[in-house]
C-alpha positions in Angstrom: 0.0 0.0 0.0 2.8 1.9 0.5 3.9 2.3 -3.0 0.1 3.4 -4.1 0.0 6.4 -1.4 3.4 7.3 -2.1 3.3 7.6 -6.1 -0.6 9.2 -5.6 1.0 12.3 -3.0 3.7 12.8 -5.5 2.1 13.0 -8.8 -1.0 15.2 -7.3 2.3 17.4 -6.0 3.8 17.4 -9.1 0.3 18.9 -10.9 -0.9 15.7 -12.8 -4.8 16.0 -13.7 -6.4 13.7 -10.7 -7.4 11.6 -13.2 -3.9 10.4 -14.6 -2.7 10.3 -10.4 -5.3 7.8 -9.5 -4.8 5.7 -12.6 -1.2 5.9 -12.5 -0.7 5.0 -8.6 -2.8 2.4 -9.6 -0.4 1.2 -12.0 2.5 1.3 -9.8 0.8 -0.4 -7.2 0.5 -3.0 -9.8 4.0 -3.2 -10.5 5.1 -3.2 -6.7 2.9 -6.2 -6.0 4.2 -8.1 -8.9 0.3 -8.0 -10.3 -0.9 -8.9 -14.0 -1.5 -4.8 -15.4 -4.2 -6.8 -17.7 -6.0 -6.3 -14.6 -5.8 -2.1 -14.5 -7.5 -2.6 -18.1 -10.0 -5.1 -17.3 -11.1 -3.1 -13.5 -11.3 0.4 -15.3 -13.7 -1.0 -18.6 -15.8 -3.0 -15.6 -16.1 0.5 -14.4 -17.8 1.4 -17.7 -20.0 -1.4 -17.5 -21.8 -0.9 -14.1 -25.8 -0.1 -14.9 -25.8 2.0 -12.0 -23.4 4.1 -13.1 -25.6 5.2 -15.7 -27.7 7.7 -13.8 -24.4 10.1 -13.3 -24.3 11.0 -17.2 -27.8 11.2 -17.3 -28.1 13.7 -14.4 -25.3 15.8 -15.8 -26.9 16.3 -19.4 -30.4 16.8 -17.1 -28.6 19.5 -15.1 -27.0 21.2 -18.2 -30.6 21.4 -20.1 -32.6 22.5 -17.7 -30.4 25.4 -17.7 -31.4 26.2 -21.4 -35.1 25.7 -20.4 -35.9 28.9 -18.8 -36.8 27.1 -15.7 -33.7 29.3 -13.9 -35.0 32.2 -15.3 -38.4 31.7 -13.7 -36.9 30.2 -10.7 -35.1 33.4 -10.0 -38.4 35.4 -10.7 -39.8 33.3 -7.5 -36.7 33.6 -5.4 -37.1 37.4 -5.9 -40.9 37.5 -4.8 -40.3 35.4 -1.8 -37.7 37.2 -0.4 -36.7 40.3 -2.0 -38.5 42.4 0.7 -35.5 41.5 3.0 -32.4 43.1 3.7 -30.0 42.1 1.4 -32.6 41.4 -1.4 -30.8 40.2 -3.9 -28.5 38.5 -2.0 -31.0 36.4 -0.3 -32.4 35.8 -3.6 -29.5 34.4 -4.4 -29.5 31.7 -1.3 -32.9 30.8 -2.0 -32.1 30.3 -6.0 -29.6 27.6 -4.4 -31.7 25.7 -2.7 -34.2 25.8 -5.7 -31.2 24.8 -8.4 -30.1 22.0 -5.8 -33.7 20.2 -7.6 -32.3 21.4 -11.0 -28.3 21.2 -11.5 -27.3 19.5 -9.1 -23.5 20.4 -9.0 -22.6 23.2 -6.7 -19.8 24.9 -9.3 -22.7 24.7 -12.4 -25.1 27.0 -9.7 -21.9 29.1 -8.4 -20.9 30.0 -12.3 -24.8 30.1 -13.5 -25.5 32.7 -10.5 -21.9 34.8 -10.6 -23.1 35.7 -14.3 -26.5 36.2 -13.9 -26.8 38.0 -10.6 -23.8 39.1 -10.0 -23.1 42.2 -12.3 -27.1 43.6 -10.9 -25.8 43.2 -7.3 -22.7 45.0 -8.3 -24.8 47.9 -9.8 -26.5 47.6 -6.2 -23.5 48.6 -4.4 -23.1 45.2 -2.6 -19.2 44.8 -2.1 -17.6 42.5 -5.2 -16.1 40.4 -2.5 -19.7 39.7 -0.4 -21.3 38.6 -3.8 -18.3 36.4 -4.5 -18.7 34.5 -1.1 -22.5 34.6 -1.3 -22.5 33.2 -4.5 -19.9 30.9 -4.7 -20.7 29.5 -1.0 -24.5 29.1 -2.3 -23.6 26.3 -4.0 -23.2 24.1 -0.6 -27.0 23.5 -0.6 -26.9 22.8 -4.1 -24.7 19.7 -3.4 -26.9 18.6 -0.5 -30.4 19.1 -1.8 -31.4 16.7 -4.4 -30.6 15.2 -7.3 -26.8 16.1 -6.1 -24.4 14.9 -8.2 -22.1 13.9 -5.4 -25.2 12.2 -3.6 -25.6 10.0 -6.9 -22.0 9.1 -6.5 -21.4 8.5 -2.9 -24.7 6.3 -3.4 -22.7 4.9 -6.6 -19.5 3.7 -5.0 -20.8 3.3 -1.4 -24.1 1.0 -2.4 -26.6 3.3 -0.5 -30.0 3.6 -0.7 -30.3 6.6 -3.5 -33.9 7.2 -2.6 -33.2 7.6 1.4 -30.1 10.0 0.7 -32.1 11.9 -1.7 -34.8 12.4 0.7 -32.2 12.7 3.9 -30.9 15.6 1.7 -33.7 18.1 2.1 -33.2 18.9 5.7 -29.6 19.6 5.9 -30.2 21.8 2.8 -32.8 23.7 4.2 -30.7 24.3 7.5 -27.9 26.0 5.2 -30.1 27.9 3.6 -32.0 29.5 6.6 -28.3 29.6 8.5 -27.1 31.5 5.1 -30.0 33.9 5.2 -29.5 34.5 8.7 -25.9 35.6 8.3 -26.8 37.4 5.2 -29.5 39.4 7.1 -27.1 40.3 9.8 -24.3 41.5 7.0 -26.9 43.3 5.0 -27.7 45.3 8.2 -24.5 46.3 9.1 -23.7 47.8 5.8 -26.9 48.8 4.4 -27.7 46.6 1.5 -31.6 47.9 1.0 -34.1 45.0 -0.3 -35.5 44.9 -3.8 -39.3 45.5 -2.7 -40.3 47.4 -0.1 -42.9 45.0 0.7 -43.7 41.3 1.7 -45.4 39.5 -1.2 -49.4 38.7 -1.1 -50.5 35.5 -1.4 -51.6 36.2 -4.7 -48.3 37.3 -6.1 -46.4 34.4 -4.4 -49.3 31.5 -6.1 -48.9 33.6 -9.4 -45.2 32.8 -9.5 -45.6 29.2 -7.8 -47.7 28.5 -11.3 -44.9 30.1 -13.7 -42.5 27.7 -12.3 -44.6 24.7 -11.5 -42.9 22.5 -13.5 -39.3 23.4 -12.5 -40.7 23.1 -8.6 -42.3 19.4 -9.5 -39.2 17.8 -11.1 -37.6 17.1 -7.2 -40.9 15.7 -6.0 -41.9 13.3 -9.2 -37.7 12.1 -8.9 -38.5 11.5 -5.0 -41.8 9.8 -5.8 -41.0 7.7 -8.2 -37.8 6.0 -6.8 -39.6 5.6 -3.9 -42.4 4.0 -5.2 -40.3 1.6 -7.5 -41.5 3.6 -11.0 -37.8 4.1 -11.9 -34.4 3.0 -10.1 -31.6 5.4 -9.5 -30.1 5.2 -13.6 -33.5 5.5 -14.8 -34.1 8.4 -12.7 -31.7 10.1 -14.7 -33.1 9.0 -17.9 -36.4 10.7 -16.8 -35.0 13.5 -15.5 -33.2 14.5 -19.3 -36.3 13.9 -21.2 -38.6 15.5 -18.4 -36.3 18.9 -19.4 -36.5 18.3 -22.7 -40.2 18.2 -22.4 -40.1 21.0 -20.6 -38.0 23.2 -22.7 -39.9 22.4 -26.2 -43.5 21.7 -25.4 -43.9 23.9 -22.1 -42.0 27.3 -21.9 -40.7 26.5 -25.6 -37.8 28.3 -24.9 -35.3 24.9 -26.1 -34.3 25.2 -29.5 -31.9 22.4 -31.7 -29.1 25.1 -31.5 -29.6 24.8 -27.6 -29.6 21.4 -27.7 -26.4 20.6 -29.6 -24.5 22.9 -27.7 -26.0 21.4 -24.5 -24.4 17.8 -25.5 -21.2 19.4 -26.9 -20.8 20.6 -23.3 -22.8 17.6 -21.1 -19.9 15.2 -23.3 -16.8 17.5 -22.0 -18.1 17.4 -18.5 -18.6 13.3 -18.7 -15.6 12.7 -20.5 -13.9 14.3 -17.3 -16.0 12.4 -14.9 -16.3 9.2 -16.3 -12.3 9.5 -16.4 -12.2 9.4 -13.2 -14.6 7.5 -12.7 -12.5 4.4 -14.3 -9.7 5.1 -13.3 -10.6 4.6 -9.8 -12.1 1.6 -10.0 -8.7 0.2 -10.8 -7.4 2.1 -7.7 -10.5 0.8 -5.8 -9.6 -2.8 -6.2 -5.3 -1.9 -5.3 -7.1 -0.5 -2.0 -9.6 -3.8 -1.6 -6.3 -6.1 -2.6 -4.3 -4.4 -0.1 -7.0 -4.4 2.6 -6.8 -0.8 3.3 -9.9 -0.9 4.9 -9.6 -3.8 6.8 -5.8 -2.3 8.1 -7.0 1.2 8.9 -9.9 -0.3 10.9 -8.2 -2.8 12.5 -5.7 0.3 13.7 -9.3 2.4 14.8 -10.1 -0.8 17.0 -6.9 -1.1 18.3 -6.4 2.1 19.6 -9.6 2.3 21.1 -10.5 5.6 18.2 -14.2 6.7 19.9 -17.1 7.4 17.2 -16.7 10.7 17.8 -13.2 11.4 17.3 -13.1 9.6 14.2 -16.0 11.6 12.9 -13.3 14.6 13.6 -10.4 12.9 11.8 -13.0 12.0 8.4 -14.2 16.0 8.3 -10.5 17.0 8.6 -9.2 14.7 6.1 -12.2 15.0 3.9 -11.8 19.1 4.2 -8.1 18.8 3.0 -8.7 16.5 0.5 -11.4 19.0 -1.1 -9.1 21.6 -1.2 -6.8 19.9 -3.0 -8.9 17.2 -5.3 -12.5 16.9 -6.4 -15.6 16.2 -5.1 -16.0 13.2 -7.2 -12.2 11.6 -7.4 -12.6 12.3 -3.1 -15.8 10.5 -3.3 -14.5 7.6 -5.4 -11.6 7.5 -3.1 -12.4 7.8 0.2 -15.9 6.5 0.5 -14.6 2.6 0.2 -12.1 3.1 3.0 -14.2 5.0 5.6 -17.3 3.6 4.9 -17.4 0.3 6.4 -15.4 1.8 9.2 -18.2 4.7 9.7 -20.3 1.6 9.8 -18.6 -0.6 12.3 -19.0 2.3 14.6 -22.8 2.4 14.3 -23.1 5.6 12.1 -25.6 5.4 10.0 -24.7 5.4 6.0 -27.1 8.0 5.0 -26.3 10.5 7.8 -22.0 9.6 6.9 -22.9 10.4 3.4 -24.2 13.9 3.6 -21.9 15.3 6.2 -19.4 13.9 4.4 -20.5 15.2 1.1 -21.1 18.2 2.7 -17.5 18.9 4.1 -16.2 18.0 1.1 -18.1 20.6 -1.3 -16.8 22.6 1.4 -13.1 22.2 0.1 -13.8 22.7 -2.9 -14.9 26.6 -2.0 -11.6 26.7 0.1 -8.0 28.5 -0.3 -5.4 27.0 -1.9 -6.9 25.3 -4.7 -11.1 25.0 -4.5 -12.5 24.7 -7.6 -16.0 26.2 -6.9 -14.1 29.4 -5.2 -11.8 29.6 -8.6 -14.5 29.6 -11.1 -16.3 32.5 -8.8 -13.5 34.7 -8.0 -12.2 34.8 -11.6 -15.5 35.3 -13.3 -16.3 38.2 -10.4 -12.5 39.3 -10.8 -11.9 39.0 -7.3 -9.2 37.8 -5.7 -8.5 34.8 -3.1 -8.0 36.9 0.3 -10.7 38.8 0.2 -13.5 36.2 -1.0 -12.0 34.1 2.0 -12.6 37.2 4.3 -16.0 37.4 3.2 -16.8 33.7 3.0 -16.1 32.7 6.5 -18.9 33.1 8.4 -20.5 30.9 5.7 -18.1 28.5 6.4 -18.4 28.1 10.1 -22.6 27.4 9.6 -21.7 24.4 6.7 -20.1 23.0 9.7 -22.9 23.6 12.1 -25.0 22.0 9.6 -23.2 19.1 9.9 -22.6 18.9 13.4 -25.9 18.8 13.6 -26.5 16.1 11.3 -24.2 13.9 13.4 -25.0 15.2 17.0 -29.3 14.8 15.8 -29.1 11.7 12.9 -32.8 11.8 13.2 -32.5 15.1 11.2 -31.2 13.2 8.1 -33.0 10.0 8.7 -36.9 10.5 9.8 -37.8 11.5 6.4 -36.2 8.3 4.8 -38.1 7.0 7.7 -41.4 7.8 7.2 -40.9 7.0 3.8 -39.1 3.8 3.5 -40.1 2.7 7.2 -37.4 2.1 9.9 -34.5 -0.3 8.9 
């Protein structure tokens, strides 16, 4: 094992794409262990091969169409009447448009981009500071990658063999906690430098039902994903199936705003951003089987036992390690990584999968909005032109309630888990 952790530090040290690190570790490993490399080929085209698998391509074209659809556009029109009357308008807007895209995109840097280059330049002519909306925004995307269909949910419930359908559901709460926290702090912010709202007053029922039916169908897409894996209409690949022709429905036959021009461009881009995944994707699973062949999770939880780790101070070790790692990898190659190892050790200790999953998800979308390297915080601060100090400045206090959120998670499961409960019944 020593070889694969060795070769893995130094080629993510020396700058190689994550991809090409994982699969060439692997290939070391190979070679240390004296191991047919057949085996490298034959574990990364099993990769390919895995139905399951399916539903992360699927949701990534889903995420990138509905984003031609004009559902954003209309989902930002009901943000802005349910809380533009509050202080910080747009900014609030903004946190509420992430909880609403968590149902649509599904990938925390997609909302972060989306909402840097549609909202951003307005809040700038509002006189928010270019560092604030640089925080707000890229930090948004947090409850994107918690509320579902999150891409990294569909992953960790990939490679981990976890109920989609409970994580799914067990994602809603944790979401809405970041959101509220988020507004909270925005509200306080917004005071103390005197970002105005956009109305001067609360919406009426009528104007809050006469938005609720413009974006009905962007609204129902969460629920009829929800419902239907529940109730055994589609499993987690099809799901994604539905979920591409449901926006494709949408965009031609029901706001009519998809064109063929859209559409072309859309898979032009959805095969770029699956290329990279599915990359990685493969390349793991050949680094998944060095790790199972040199019982890294056995060894590491053997050590845990031996030392008498408590549940709890493990739980602090995994969000430390999964932090750092997101600051320096991502989400996914973390995901496809790390879940395998700490898993069944997160198991053994009688933490529940689901409630593991999302506060590990969680901490690790967190990295990826984190100095030195955060992916999420790069593609905001360069399309906002701002630069790394002072969106870290600004993005703290955002910071410290992600990890409220999942301190709460852990310290109160039932948070995650009595939805999946009521649903599924107790396990």
């Amino acid at each position: 094992m020593i070889w694969l952790a060795i070769s893995f530090a130094v080629l993510l040290v020396m700058g190689v794409p994550v991809a090409f690190a994982i699969g060439l570790s692997s290939c070391a490993f190979f070679l240390a262990e004296g191991l047919p490399m057949q085996i490298v080929t034959q574990k990364m085209v099993t990769g390919a091969q895995s139905f399951t698998t399916l539903a992360i391509p699927f949701f990534v074209l889903a995420g990138n169409l509905m984003n031609e659809t004009g559902i954003t556009k209309r989902l930002i029109k009901f943000s802005n009447v349910l809380t533009g009357h509050m202080l910080g308008g747009l900014a609030q807007v903004s946190v509420v448009l992430s909880a609403l895209m968590g149902g649509i995109s599904g990938s925390a840097t997609s909302d972060a981009a989306m909402e840097c280059k549609i909202l951003g330049p307005d809040m700038l002519k509002k006189g928010y500071s270019r560092g604030f909306i640089t925080g707000i925004l890229s930090m948004g995307g947090m409850i994107t990658a918690t509320i579902p269909p999150s891409i990294p949910l569909v992953m960790y419930g990939v490679t981990g063999e976890v109920s989609m359908g409970r994580l799914f559901i067990g994602g809603f709460i944790p979401g809405l906690l970041m959101m509220v926290f988020f507004m909270i702090i925005t509200h306080f912010i917004s005071k103390k430098r005197g970002y105005v709202p956009e109305h001067e007053n609360p919406p009426t029922f009528k104007d809050v039902l006469k938005q609720t039916k413009e974006s009905f169908w962007a609204i129902l897409f969460p629920v009829i994903l929800i419902v239907g894996i529940r109730f055994g209409l589609f499993t987690a690949s099809e799901a994604g199936a539905f979920a591409t022709m449901y926006a494709i429905f949408v965009g031609f036959f029901i706001y009519k705003e998809l064109t063929v021009k859209k559409v072309v461009q859309v898979l032009k881009d959805t095969a770029v951003d699956i290329s990279m995944i599915m990359l990685i994707i493969l390349a793991a699973n050949a680094f998944g089987y060095a790790l199972v062949y040199g019982r890294a999770a056995q060894t590491l939880s053997g050590f845990i036992t031996g030392i008498g780790l408590s549940k709890w101070l493990f739980v602090i070790l995994v969000m430390i390690l999964t932090l750092v790692c997101g600051m320096f990898m991502e989400c996914i190659a973390n995901i496809l990584i790390l879940t395998p190892i700490l898993l069944p050790i997160a198991k053994s200790l009688g933490i529940d999968p689901v409630v593991f999953g999302l506060c590990f998800i969680t901490v690790n979308s967190l990295g990826s909005m984190t100095p030195p390297v955060g992916v999420t915080m790069f593609t905001a601060c360069s399309l906002m032109k701002c630069d790394m100090a002072t969106y870290t400045k600004e993005a703290w206090p955002y910071m410290v309630a992600v990890f409220l959120v999942a301190a709460i998670c852990l310290i109160f499961p039932q948070t995650v888990t009595f939805l999946g409960d009521l649903v599924y019944g107790i396990v």
